[in-house]
C-alpha positions as CSV (number, residue, x, y, z in Angstrom):
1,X,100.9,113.7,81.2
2,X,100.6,115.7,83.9
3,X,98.0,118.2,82.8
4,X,96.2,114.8,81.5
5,X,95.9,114.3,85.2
6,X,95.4,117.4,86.3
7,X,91.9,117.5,83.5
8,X,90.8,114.5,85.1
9,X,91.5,115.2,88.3
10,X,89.6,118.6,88.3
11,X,86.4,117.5,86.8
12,X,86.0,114.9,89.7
13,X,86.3,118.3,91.6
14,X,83.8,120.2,89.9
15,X,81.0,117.5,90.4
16,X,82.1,117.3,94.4
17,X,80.6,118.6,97.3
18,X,83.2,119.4,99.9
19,X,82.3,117.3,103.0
20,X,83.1,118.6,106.5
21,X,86.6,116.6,107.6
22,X,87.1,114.3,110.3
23,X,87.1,115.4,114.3
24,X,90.5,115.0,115.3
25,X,90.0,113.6,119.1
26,X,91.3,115.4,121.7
27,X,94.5,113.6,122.9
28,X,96.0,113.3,119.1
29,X,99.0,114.6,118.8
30,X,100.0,116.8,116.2
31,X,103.2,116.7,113.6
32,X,103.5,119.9,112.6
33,X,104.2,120.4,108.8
34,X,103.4,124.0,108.3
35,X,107.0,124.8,106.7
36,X,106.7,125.1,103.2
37,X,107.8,121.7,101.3
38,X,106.9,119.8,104.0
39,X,104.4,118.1,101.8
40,X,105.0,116.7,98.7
41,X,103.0,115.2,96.4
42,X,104.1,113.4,93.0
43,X,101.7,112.3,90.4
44,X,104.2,110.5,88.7
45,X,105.7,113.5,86.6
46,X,107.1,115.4,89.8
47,X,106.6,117.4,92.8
48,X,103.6,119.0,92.3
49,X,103.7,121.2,94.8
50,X,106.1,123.0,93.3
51,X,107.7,123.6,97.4
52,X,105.0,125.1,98.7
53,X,103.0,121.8,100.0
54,X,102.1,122.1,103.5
55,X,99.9,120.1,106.4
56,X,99.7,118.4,109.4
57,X,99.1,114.8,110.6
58,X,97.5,113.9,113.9
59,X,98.6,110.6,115.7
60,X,96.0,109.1,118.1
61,X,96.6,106.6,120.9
62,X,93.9,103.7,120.5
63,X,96.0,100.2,122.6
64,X,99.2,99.5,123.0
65,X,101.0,99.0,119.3
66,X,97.6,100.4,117.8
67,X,97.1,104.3,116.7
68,X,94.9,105.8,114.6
69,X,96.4,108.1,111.6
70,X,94.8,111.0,110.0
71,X,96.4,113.5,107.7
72,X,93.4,116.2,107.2
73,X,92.3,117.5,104.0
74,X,95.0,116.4,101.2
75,X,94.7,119.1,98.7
76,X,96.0,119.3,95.2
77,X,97.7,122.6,94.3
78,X,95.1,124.4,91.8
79,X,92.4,121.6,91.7
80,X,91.1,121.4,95.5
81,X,90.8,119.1,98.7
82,X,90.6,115.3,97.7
83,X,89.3,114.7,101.5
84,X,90.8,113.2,104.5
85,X,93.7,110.5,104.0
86,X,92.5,108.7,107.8
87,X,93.4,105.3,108.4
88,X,92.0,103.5,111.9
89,X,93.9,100.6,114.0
90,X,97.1,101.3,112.2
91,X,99.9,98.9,113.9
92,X,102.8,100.3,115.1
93,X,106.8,98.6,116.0
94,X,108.7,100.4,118.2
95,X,112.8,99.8,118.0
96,X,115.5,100.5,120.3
97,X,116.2,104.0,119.6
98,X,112.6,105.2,120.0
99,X,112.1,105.1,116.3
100,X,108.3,104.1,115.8
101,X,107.4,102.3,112.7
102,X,103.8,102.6,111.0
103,X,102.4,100.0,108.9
104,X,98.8,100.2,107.6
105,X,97.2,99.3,104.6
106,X,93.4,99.7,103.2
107,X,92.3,98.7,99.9
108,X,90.1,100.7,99.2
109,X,89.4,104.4,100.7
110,X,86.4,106.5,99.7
111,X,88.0,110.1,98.9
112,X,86.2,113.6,97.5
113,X,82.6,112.7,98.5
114,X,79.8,114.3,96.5
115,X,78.5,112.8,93.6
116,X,81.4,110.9,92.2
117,X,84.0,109.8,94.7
118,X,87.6,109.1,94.6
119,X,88.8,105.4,95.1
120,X,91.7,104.6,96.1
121,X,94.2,102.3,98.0
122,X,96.4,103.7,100.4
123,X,99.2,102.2,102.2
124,X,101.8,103.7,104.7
125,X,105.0,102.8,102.7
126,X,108.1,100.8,104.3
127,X,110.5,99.5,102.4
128,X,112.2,100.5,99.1
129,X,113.4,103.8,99.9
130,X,110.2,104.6,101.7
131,X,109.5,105.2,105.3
132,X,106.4,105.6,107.6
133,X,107.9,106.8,111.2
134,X,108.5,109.0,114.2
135,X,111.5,109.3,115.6
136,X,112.5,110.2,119.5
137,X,113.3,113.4,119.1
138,X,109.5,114.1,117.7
139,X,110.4,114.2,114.0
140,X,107.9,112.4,111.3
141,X,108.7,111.0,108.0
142,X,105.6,109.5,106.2
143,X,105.5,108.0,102.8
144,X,101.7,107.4,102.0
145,X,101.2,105.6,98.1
146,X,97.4,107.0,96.9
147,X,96.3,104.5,94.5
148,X,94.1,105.8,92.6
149,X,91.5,103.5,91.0
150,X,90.2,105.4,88.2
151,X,86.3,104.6,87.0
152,X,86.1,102.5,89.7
153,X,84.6,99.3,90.3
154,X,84.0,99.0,85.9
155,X,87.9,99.5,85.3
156,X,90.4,99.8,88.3
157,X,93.4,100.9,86.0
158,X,95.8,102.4,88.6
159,X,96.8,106.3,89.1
160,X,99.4,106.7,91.8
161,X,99.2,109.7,94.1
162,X,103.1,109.7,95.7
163,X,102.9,111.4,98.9
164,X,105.6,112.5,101.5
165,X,105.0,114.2,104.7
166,X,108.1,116.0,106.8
167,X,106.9,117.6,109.8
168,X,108.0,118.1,114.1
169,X,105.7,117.0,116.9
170,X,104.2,120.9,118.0
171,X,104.9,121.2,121.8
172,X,101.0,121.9,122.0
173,X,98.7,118.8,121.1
174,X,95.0,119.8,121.3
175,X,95.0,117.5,124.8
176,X,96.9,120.1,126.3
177,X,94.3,122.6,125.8
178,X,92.3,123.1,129.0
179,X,89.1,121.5,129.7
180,X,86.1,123.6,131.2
181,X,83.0,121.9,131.0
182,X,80.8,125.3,131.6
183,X,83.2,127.3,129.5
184,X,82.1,129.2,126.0
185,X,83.2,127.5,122.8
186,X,87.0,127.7,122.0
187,X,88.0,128.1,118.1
188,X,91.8,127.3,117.0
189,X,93.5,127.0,113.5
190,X,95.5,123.5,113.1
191,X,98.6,124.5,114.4
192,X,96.6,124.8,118.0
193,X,96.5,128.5,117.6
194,X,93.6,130.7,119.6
195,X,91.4,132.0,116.9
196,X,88.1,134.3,118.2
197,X,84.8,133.1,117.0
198,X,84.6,136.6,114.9
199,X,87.1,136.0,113.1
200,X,86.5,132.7,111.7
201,X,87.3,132.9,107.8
202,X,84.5,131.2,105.9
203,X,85.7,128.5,104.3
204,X,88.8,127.8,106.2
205,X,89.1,124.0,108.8
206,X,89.3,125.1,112.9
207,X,89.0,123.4,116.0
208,X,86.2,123.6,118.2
209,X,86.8,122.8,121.9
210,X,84.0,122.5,124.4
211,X,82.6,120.3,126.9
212,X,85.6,117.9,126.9
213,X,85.4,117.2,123.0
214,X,87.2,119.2,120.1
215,X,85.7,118.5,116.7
216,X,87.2,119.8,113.2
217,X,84.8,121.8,111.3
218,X,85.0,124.3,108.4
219,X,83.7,127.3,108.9
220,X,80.6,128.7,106.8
């Protein structure tokens, strides 16, 4: 079953065209998930990943209880980038010990681009066994279900994409990188690194910071 997938999967790749990612605003802050097995993703036959899953996911203040959620180019080991699992207005409960709870839900989430796109619903899982949430101590635990809905809208027969994200709240969020209004572009990986424009890899997702605003691009 899982190479069944993995066919199916890979020629939605093959007819894509990888779209640039989403801008990650400024004062998002970053959960770190750079350790290996940090991400995990289960098709319903296993890990996937095989322990080597890794990423980040930015958190962005929008109003009180309200933040927006972005985890940046969900990639399937061997097959490619599905695209941007980003979800807006996302509502948020915070309990006594500092624990915030995430709760979001959309039904149906363009994913892949190109010529034949991904649908899917995704929701930020509570409840049996599963947990969306940051803790005080800047730890995240997110469970986010990818529903599939395979040859969408004709048949919406379901393919679950299980995905858990383990990561720490970096020390460095990209609002903490200093503003120069006059100053030349600044280039950084997504761990907030420093990276000179020469030595941008083509093909590889940076940061760009100038003039107040840091947009995500990937390099050409």
């Amino acid at each position: 079953m899982k190479k069944i997938y993995a066919s199916i999967l890979s020629l939605f790749i093959a007819a894509s065209v990888q779209a640039i990612a989403a801008d990650i605003p400024a004062n998002a802050v970053c959960y770190d998930g750079s350790t290996p097995g940090s991400l995990v993703i289960d098709m319903g036959t296993g890990d996937i990943t095989d322990g080597q899953g890794t990423g980040n996911v930015y958190i962005t203040p929008v109003s009180d209880g309200l933040v927006d959620f972005l985890l940046p180019d969900l990639t399937l080991p061997g097959l490619g980038t599905l695209g941007d699992i980003e979800l807006t207005n996302v509502t948020t409960t915070t309990e006594a010990d500092g624990t915030v709870v995430y709760n979001a839900t959309v039904e149906d989430m363009s994913l892949l681009g190109g010529a034949i796109p991904i649908h899917a619903k995704v929701v930020l899982a509570n409840g049996d066994g599963k947990s969306c949430t940051t803790d005080a101590a800047g730890n995240a635990h997110f469970n986010i279900d990818v529903i599939w809905y395979m040859d969408y809208p004709a048949n919406t027969q379901e393919m679950p994409i299980y995905v858990t994200f383990k990561g720490k709240q970096t020390s460095l969020g990209f609002s903490d990188i200093a503003t120069d209004d006059t100053a030349a572009p600044e280039y950084f990986d997504l761990q907030g690194n420093t990276v000179n424009a020469d030595a941008l890899v083509p093909g590889q997702t940076y940061i760009k910071r100038q003039n107040g605003t840091a947009i995500k691009f990937v390099a050409l």
